[in-house]
Structures are given as structure tokens and as C-alpha cells.
N, C-alpha and C positions, 0 to 999 in steps of 0.2 A: 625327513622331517624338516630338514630347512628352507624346503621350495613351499612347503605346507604353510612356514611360518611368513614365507615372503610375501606367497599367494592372499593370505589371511593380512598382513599388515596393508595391501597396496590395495582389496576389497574395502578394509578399513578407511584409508583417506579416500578413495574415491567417496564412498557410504560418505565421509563427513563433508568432503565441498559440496554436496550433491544435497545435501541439508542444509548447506550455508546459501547455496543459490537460491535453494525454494523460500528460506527463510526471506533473504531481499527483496525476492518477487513478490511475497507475501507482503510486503509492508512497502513495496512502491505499488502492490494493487491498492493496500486499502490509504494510502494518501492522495490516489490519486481520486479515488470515490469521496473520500472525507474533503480536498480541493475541488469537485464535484460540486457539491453540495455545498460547501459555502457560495461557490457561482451561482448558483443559484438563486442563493437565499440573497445575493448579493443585488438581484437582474430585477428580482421581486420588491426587493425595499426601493430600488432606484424608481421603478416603476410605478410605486406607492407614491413617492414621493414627487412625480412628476407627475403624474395624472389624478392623486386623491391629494385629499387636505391632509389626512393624518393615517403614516408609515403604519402598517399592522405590524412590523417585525425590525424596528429598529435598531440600528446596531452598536 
């Protein structure tokens, strides 16, 4: 029974860092989507604003 409980506690943390890493990946994916998309919106106003009279998306 106590190789059962060792086996069960060390599945346990593995199972939790293995949640914590996806967790970080998961939120430097979508920051880097969400910094993404502000470059974007960034590349457009500039461009707005250098080649038209008036920014469609000012910031």
C-alpha cells in the first residue's frame, strides 16, 4: 500500500506542474496574440496618419 501511495502522490505533482506549464503557455500564447494585434492596430494608425488626413483608429 505505500508504493501505491508514493506512486499516486509523485503522478499527483507531476499531473500539477504539467497544469502549471500549460497554464503559462496558455497566457504567453494569448499575450503574445493580444501584442499581436496591438502592432497592428499600431502599423495602421501610423500609416493613417502619415499618408491620409484623418487616423480611422486613433489611439
Amino acid at each position: 500500500m505505500d508504493e501505491r501511495c508514493f506512486y499516486l502522490e509523485v503522478l499527483q505533482a507531476v499531473t500539477k506542474r504539467l497544469k502549471s506549464a500549460m497554464e503559462h503557455q496558455l497566457c504567453n500564447l494569448k499575450s503574445r496574440v493580444a501584442s499581436g494585434h496591438l502592432t497592428i492596430l499600431l502599423q495602421h494608425t501610423v500609416f493613417d496618419i502619415l499618408f491620409t488626413k484623418k487616423p480611422k483608429n486613433p489611439i
